[in-house]
Z-matrix of the N, CA and C atoms (Angstrom, degrees):
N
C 1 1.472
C 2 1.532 1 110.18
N 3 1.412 2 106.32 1 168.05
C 4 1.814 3 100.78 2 -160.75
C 5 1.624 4 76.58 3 -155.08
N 6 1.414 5 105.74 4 145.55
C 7 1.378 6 122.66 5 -175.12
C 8 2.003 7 111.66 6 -96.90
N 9 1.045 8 96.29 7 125.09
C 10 1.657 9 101.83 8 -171.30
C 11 1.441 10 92.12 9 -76.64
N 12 1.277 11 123.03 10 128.04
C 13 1.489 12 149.71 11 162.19
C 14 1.219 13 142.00 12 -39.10
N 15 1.418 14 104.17 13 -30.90
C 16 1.460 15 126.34 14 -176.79
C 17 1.772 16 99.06 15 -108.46
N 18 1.457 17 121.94 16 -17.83
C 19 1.652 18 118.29 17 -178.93
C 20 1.297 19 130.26 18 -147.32
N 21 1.876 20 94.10 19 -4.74
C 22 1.056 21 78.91 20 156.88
C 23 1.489 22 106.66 21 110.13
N 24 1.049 23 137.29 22 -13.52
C 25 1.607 24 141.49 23 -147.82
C 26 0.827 25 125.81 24 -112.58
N 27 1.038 26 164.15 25 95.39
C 28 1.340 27 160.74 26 -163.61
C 29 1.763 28 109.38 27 -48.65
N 30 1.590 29 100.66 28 124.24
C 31 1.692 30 82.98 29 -168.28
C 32 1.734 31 87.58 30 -125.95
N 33 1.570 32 122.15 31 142.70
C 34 1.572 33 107.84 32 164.63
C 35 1.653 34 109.37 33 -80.33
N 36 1.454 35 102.93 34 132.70
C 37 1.994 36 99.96 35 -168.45
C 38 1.730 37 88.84 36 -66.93
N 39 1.192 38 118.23 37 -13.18
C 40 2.103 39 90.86 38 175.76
C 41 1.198 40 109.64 39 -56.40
N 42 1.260 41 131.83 40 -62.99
C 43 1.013 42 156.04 41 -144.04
C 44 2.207 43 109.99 42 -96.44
N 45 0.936 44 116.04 43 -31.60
C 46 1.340 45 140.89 44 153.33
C 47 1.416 46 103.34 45 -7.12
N 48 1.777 47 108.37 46 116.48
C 49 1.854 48 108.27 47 -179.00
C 50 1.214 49 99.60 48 -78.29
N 51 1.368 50 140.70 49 -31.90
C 52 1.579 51 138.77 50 161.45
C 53 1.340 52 124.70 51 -145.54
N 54 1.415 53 115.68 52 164.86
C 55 1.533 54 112.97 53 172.21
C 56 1.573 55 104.03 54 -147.52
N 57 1.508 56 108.64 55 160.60
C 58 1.254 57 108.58 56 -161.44
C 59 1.676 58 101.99 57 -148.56
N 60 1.435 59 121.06 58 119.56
C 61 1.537 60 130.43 59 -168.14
C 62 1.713 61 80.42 60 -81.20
N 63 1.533 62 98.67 61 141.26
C 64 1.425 63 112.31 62 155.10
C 65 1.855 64 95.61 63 -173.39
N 66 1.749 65 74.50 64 146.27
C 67 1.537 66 88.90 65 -170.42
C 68 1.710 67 114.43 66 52.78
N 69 1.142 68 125.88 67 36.99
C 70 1.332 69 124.31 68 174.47
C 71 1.752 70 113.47 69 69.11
N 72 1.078 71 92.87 70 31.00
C 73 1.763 72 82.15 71 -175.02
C 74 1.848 73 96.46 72 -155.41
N 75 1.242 74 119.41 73 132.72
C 76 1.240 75 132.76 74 -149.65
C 77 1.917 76 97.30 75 -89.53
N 78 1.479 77 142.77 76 123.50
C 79 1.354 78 139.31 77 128.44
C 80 1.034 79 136.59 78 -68.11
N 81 1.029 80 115.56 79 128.45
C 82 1.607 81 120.09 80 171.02
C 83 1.543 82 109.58 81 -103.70
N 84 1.780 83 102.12 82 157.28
C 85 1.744 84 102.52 83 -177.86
C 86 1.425 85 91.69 84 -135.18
N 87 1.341 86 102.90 85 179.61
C 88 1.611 87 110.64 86 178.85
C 89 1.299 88 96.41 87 -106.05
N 90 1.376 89 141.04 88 -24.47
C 91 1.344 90 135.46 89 -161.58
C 92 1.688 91 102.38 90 -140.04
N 93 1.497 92 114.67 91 161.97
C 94 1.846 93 101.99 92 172.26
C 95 1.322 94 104.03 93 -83.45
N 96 1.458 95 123.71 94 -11.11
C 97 1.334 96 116.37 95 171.71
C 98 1.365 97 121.36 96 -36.42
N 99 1.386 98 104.58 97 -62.21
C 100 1.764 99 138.45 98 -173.48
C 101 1.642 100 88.79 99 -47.29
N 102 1.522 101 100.52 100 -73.26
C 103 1.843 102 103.55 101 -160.41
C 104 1.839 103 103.34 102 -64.67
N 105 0.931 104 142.36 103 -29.73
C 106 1.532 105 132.22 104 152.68
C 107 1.082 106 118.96 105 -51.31
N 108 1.590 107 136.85 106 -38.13
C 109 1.416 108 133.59 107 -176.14
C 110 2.161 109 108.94 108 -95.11
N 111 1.509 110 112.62 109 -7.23
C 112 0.970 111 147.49 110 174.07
C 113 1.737 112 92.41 111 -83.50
N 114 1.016 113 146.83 112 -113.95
C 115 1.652 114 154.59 113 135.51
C 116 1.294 115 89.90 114 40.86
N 117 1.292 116 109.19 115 -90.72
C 118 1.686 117 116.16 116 -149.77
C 119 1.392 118 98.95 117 -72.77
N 120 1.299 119 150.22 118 -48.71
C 121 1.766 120 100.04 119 157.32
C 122 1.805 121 99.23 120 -140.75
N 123 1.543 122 96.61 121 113.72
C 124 1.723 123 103.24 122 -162.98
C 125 1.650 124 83.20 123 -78.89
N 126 1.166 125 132.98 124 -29.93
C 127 1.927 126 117.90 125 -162.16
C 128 1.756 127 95.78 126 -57.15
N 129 1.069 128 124.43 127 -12.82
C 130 1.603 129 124.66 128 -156.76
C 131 1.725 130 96.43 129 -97.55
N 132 1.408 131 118.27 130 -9.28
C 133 1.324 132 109.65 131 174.93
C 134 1.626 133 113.11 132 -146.11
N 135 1.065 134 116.46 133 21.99
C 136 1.345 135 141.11 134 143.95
C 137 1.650 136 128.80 135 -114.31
N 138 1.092 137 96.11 136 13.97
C 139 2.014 138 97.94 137 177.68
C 140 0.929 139 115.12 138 -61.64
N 141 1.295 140 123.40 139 -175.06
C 142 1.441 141 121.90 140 169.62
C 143 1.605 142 115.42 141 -74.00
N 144 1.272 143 121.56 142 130.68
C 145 1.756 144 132.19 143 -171.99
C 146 1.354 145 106.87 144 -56.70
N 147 1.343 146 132.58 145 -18.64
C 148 1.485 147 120.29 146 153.23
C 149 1.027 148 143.28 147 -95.25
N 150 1.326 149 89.23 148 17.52
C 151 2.363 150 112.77 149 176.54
C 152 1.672 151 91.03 150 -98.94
N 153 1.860 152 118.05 151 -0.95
C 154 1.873 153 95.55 152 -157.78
C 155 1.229 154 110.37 153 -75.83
N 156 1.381 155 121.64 154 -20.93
C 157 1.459 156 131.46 155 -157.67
C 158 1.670 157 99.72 156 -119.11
N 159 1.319 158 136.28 157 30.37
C 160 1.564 159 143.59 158 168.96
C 161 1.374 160 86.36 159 -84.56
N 162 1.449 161 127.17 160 144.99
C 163 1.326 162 136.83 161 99.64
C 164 1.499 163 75.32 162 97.64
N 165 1.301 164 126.18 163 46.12
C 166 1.400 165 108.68 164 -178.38
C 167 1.579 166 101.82 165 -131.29
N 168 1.449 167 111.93 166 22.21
C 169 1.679 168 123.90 167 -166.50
C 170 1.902 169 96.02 168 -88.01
N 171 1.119 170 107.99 169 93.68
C 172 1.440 171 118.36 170 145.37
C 173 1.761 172 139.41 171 -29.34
């Protein structure tokens, strides 16, 4: 199992509603929702894990 990016989920890539190469390394999503909001800007959910919580004060 491989964890979808945008939610989090554990998705099996057989079975996987999409996947998307970036930067040489393959995502999988559970839904095309995920891989469209994944797409339009993947640096925002692949950044570096101590940029996740910047600027995120509500």
């Amino acid at each position: 199992m491989v964890k979808d990016p945008i939610c989090n989920m554990d998705v099996d890539p057989v079975s996987a509603a999409g996947k998307s190469d970036y930067l040489g390394k393959t995502y999988y999503f559970c839904s095309l929702g995920c891989k469209k909001a994944f797409d339009k800007e993947p640096q925002k959910y692949i950044g570096k894990p101590e940029d996740s919580h910047s600027g995120d004060h509500h």
